[in-house]
C-alpha positions in Angstrom: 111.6 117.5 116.5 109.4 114.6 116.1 106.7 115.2 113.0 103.6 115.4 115.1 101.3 112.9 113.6 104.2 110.2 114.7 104.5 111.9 118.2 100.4 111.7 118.4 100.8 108.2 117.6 103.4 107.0 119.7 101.5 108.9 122.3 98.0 106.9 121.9 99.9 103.8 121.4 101.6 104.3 124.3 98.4 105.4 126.4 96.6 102.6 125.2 96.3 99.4 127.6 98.0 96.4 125.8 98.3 94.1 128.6 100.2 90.5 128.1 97.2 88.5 126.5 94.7 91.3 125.8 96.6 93.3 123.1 93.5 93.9 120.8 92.8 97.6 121.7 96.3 98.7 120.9 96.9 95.9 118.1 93.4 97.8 116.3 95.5 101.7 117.2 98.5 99.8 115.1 97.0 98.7 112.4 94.9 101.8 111.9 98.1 103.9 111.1 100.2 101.3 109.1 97.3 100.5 106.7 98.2 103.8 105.5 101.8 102.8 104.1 101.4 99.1 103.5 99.7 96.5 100.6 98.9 94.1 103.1 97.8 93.9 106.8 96.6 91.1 108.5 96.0 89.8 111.7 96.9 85.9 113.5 94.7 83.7 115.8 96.3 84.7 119.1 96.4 88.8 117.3 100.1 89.1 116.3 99.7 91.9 113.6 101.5 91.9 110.0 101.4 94.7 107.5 103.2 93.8 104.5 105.3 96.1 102.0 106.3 95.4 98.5 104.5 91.9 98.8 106.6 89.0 96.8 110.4 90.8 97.0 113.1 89.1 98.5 114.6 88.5 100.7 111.5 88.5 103.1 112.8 90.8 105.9 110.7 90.9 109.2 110.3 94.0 111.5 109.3 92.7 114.5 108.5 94.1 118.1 105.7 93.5 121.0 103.0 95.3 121.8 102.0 94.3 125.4 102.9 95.4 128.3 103.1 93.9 132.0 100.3 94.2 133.9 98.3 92.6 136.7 94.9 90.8 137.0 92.0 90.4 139.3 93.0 86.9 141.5 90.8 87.2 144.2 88.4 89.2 146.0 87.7 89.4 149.9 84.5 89.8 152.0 84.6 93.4 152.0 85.8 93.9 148.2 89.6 94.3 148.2 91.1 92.8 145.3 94.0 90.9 145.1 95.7 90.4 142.3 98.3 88.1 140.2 100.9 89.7 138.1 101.5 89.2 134.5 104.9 89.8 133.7 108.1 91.6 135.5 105.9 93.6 137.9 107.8 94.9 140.7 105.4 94.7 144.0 107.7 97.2 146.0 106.7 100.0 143.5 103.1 99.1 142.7 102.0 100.5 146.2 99.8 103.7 146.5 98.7 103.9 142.7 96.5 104.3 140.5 95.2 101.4 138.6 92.7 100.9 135.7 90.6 97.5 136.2 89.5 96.6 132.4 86.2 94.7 132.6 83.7 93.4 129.9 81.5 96.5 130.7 84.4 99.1 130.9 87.1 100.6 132.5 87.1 100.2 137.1 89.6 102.5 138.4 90.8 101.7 141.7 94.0 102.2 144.0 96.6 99.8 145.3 96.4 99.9 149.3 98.9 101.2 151.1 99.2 101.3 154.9 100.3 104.9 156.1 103.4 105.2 158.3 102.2 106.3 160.8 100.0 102.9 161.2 103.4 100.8 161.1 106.0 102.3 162.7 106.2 100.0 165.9 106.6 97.3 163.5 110.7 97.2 163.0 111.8 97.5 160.0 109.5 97.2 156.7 110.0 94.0 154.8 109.1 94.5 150.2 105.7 93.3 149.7 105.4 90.4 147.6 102.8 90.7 144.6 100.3 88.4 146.8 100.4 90.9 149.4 99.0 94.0 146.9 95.1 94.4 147.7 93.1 97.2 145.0 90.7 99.4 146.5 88.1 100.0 143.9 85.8 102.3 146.7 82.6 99.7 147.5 82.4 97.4 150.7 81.4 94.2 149.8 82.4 91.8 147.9 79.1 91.6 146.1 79.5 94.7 144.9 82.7 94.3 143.8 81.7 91.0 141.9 79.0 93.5 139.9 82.2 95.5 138.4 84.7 93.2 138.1 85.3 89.2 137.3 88.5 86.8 138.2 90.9 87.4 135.4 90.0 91.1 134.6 93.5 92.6 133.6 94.9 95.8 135.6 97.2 98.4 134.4 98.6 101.6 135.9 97.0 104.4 135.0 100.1 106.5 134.6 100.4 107.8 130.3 102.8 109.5 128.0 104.3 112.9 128.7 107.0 115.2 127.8 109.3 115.5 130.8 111.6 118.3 128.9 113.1 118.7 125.5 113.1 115.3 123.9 112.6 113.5 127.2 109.8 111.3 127.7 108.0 109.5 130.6 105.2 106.8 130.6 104.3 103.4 132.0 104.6 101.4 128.7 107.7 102.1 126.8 108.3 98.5 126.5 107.5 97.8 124.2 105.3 100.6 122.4 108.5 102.1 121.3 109.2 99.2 119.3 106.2 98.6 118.0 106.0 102.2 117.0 109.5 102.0 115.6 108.8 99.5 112.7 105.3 101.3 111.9 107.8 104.6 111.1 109.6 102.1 109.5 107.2 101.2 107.4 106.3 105.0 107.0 109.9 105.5 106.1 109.9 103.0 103.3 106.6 103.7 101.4 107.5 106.4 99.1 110.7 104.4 98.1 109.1 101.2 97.3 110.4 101.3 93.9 114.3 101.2 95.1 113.0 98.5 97.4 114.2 94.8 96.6 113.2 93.1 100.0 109.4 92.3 101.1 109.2 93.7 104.7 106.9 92.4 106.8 106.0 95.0 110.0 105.1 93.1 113.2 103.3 93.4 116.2 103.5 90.6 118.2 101.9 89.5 121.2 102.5 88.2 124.6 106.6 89.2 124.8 106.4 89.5 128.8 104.7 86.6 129.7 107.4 84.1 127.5 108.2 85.5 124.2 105.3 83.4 122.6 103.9 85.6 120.0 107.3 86.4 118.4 107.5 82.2 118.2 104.6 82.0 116.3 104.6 84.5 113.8 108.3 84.1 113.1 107.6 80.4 112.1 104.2 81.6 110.0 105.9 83.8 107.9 109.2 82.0 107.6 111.3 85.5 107.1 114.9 85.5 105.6 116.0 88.2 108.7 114.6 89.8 111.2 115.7 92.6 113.0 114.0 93.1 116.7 113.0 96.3 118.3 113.0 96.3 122.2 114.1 98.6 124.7 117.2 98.4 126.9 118.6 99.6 130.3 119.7 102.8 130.6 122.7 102.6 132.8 123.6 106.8 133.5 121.9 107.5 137.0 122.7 106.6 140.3 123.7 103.7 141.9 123.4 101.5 138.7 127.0 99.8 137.8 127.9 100.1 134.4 131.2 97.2 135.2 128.3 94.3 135.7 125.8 96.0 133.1 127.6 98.0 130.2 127.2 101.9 129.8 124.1 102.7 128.0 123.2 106.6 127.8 120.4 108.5 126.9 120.8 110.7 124.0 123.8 109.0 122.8 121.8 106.8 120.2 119.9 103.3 120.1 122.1 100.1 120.9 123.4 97.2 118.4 123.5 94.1 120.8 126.3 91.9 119.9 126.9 88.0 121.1 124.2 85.2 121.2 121.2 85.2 119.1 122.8 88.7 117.2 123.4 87.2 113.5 127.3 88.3 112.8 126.8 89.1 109.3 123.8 91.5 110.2 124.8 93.6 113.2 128.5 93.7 110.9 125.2 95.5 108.0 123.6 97.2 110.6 127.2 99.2 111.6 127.8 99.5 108.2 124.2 101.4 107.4 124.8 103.4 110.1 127.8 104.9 109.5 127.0 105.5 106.0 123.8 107.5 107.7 125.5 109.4 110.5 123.4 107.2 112.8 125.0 107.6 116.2 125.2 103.5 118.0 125.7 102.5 121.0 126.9 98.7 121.8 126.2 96.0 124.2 127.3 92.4 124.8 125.4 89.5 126.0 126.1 86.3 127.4 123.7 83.7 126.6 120.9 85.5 125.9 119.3 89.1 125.4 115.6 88.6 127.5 114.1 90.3 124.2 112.2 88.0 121.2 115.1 87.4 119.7 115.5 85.1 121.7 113.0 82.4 120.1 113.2 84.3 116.6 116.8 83.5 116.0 116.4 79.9 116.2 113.0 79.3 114.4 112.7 76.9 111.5 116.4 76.1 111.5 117.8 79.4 112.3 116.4 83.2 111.3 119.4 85.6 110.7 118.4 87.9 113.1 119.6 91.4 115.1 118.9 93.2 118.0 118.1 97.2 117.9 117.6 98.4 121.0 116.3 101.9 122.9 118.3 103.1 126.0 115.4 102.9 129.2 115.8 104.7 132.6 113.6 102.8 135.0 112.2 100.3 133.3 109.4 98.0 134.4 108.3 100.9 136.4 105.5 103.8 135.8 107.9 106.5 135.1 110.3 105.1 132.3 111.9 107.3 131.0 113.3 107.8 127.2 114.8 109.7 124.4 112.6 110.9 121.2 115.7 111.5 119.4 117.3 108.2 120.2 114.2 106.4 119.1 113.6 108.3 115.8 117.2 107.0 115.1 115.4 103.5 114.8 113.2 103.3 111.9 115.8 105.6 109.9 118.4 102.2 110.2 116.0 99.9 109.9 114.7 101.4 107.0 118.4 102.0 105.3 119.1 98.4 106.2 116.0 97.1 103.9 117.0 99.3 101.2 120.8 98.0 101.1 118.8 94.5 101.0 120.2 93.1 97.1 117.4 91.0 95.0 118.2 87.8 97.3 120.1 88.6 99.5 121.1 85.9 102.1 123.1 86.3 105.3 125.5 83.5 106.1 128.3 83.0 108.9 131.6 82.7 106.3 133.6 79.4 107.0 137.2 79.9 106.0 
């Protein structure tokens, strides 16, 4: 079971809209609980969030994962005050249809639906093609656009209004997994760490970076401000055990059966060969995966900032990602912050990872 003042926070994290670009309320819900087990915590221009344990150690070891989430945004309103929208980040049109949405304004939250034309009203029309996001209108319940334009402005951002519940057992559903997991992951981490400061030789620098969905650009600047030694990345990952989902093209990724060690690409040899080691030494169950050219995650842009960041992808196994019912394991996920945190501690004064040339 999880200890519930992490569940309670995962759960307002998680419930709390962070969309691409407007992170602040759930960047202030993050830094609220870390303050509690860190020297430091800070915050960047753009609001990547830092909080900083046993400050001047090395090697300087960064935690990083994002905190937004994709979302959608007010694009354009019609005469009679339907809203059309722009997405921000992977949303999938198809599956935004009949739901709930939150419009967050300057003066508060606007709920509204996404429009959806009854069957009934459509079936002379053959076959029915996948919307494309232009085609999305939001009813937010008024009939003009005047009064919609007193509730809402161009650029307001939208999120689902679907939040965090326990589906059975361990098993959890929300909208905003990705990343919240991760960003939850090295807070625990943190957590973890605190009351072993003293064995601690690293400085580990928790972060909470911004704007992931949208093209990884948080990560890239606050991997180049603090100039870490390693970084180990938090993200989620695809989930490949239901139906029609082939594990020959995309790997085989359970639920329950553990967190997943990326190998290939940006994945630093010398780390992920640490990371297996820690593991085992800590009866943490892994999965693995393999990537071609690159993993889609921020370890993208970490890896190869300021002349190359050792760095390695940990990653939680996701059943329908990018849609409102993703769907996790709590077990799987507490697995994360205990190897991250048994990975700082095997951390020697100094300690540098380097690819051996024979």
């Amino acid at each position: 079971m999880m200890r519930k003042e992490s569940l309670d926070f995962l759960q307002t994290l998680v419930n709390t809209p962070s969309p691409s670009g407007q992170e602040r309320r759930g960047q202030r819900v993050w830094l609220n609980y870390v303050q509690a087990y860190a020297e430091e915590t800070f915050s960047d221009a753009y609001g990547n969030c830092v909080a900083v344990l046993n400050k001047g150690g090395s090697p300087r070891l960064m935690l990083a994962a994002h905190a937004d989430e994709i979302a959608m945004s007010v694009n354009y309103i019609d005469d009679q005050g339907f809203i059309y929208v722009r997405k921000v980040g992977g949303v999938d049109a198809a599956i935004t249809r009949a739901q709930r949405v939150v419009i967050h304004t300057r003066q508060g939250p606007v709920k509204g639906v996404v429009g959806n034309v009854a069957p009934h009203l459509t079936k002379n029309d053959g076959e029915r093609k996948l919307p494309k996001i232009e085609d999305l209108f939001i009813d937010i319940g008024v009939r003009k656009r005047k009064e919609a334009e007193a509730l809402v402005r161009i650029g307001d951002p939208i999120t689902l209004a679907d939040e965090f519940e326990i589906l059975r057992g361990d098993i959890a559903v929300a909208r905003a997994f990705d990343n919240r997991i991760g960003t939850w992951a090295v807070a625990e981490t943190l957590r973890l760490l605190a009351p072993e400061k003293k064995r601690l030789k690293a400085e580990v620098c928790a972060v909470s970076n911004i704007m992931e969905e949208v093209g990884l650009f948080g990560a890239r600047q606050i991997a180049y401000s603090l100039k870490p030694d390693a970084a180990l990345v938090v993200d989620v990952t695809h989930a490949t055990d239901y139906p029609t989902v082939s594990k020959q093209q995309h790997g085989d990724i359970k639920l329950g059966a553990g967190p997943a060690l990326t190998h290939g690409c940006c994945n630093h040899a010398a780390m992920v060969e640490r990371l297996e080691e820690v593991a085992k030494k800590h009866k943490i169950p892994l999965q693995h995966e393999a990537i071609s050219a690159t993993s889609g995650t921020d370890t993208d842009v970490i890896f190869w900032t300021r002349g190359g960041i050792p760095s390695a992808l940990i990653s939680l196994p996701n059943r329908y990602m990018h849609s409102p019912v993703e769907v996790v394991s709590l077990k799987d996920l507490q697995y994360i912050p205990q190897l991250m945190a048994a990975f700082a501690l095997s951390l020697k004064a100094g300690e540098q990872f380097k690819i051996k040339i024979n």
